[in-house]
C-alpha positions as CSV (number, residue, x, y, z in Angstrom):
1,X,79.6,80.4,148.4
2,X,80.4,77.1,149.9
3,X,76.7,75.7,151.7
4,X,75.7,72.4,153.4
5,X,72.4,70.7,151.5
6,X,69.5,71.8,153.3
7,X,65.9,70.3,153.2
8,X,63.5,72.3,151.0
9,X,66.3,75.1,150.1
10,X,67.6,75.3,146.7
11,X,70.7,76.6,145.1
12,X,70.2,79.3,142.2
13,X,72.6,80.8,139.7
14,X,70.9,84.4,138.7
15,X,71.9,87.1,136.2
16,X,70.9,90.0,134.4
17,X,72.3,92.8,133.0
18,X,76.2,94.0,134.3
19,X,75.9,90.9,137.6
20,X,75.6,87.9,138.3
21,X,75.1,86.0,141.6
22,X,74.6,82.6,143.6
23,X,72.0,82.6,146.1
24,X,69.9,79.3,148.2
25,X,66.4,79.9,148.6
26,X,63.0,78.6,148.6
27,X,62.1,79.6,145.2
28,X,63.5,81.0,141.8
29,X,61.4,84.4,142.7
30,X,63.1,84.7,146.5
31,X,67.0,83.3,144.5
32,X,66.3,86.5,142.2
33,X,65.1,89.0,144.3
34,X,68.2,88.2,147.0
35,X,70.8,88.4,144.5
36,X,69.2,91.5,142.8
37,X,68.8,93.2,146.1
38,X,72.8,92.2,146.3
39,X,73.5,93.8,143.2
40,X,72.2,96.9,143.7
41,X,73.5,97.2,147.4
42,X,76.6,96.5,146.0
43,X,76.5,98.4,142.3
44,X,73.8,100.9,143.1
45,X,73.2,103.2,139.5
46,X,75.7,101.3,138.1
47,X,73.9,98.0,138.2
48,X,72.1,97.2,134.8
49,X,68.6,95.3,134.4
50,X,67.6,93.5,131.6
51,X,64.0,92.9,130.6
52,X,64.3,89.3,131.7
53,X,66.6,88.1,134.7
54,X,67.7,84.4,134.2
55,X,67.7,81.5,137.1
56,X,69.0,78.6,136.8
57,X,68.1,75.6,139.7
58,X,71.5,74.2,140.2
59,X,70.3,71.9,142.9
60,X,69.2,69.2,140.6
61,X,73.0,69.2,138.8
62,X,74.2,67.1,142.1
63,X,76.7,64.6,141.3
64,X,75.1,63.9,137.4
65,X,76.8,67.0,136.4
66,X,73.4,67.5,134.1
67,X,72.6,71.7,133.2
68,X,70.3,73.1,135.9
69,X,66.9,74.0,134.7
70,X,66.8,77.3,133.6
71,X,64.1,80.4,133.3
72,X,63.6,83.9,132.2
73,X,61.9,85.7,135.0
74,X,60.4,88.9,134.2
75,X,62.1,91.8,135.7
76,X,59.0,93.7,136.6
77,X,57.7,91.0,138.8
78,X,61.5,90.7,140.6
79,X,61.8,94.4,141.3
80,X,58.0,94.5,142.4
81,X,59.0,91.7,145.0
82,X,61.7,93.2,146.4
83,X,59.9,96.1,147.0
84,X,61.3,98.6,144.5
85,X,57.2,99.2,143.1
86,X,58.2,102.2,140.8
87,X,60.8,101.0,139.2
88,X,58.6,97.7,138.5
89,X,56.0,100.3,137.1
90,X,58.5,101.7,134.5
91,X,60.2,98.6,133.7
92,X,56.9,97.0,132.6
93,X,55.8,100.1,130.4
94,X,59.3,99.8,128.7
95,X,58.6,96.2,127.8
96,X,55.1,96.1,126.8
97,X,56.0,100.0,124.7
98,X,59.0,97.8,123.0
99,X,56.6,94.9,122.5
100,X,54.2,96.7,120.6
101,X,56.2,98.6,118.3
């Protein structure tokens, strides 16, 4: 993805599970939710989610060539945002079931 800076978009590295994907947005939640949306156009049932997806803001590397801040973003949340409500719903009772045993 080659793009020209733009004023209040940011750049995004996301991954999670089998993919991985560059995508500019307004926020982290929007970078993850257009690059998993991507994924499973592309991958459908093959495409893997972890518990976390992770996003790293490589807008601030610039010319410093400094690591991007990076964050785990909680699947549940991602899927619920880009629409896909039931899987959100069993994703989040497979995390908190595995966090209380």
């Amino acid at each position: 993805m080659v793009r020209k800076f733009r004023k209040g978009k940011r750049f995004y590295y996301i991954q999670s599970g089998n993919w991985e994907g560059i995508a500019e947005a307004d926020s982290r939640s929007e970078a993850c939710s257009i690059i998993l949306s991507e994924a499973l156009d592309k991958f459908q049932t093959d495409t893997k989610i972890s518990s976390k997806i992770l996003s790293i803001d490589l807008s601030s590397v610039g010319d410093t060539g400094e690591t991007g801040e990076l964050k785990l973003n909680d699947s549940s949340e991602i899927l619920a945002n880009t629409g896909l409500h039931n899987h959100a719903f069993h994703m989040k009772n497979l995390i908190n079931t595995y966090d209380q045993s």
